[in-house]
C-alpha positions as CSV (number, residue, x, y, z in Angstrom):
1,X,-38.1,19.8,29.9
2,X,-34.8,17.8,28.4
3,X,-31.7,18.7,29.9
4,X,-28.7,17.6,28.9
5,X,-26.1,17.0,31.5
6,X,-22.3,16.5,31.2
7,X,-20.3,15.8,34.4
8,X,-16.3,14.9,35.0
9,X,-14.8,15.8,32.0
10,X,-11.5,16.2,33.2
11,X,-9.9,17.9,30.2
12,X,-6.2,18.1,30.3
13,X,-3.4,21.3,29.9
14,X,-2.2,19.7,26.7
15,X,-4.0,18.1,24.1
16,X,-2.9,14.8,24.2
17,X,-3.6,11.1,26.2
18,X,-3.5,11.2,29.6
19,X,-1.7,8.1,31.7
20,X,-4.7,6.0,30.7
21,X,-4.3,6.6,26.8
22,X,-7.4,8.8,26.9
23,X,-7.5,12.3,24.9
24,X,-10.1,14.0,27.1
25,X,-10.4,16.8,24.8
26,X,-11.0,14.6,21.6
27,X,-13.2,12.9,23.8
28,X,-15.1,15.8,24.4
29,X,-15.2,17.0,21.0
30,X,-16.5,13.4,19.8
31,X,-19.2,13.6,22.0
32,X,-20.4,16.9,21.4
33,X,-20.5,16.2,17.8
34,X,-22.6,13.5,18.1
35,X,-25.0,15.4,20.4
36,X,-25.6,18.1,18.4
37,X,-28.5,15.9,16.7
38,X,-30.5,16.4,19.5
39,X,-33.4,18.5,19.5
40,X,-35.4,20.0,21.8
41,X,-32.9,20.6,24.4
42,X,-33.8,22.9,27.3
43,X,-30.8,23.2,29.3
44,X,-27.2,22.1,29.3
45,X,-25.8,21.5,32.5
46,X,-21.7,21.0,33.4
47,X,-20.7,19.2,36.3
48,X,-18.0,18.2,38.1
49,X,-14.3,17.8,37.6
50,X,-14.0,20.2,34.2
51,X,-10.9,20.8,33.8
52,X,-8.6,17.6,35.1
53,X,-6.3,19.9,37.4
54,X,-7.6,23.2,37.5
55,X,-5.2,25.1,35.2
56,X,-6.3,27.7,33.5
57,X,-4.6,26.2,29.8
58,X,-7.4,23.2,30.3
């Protein structure tokens, strides 16, 4: 079985840098791009701190 597991993505309300210069949300999107190569993958599983302060806009 091949699971693959994303934790602490702490997307943001708005779509833009947070205080660190990061754009969670393109950093998401980049990474999901890339692993939609894989193959073969049982299970996705989300973890942690999804949204980076709970609201319901992230």
């Amino acid at each position: 079985m091949r699971i693959l597991h994303l934790s602490d993505t702490h997307v943001e309300k708005t779509d833009a840098p947070n205080k660190y210069g990061v754009n969670a949300t393109d950093s998401l999107r980049l990474m999901l791009a890339e692993l939609r190569h894989l193959r073969a993958v049982d299970a996705i599983v989300v973890t942690g701190g999804i949204a980076d302060d709970g609201a319901v806009e992230a």
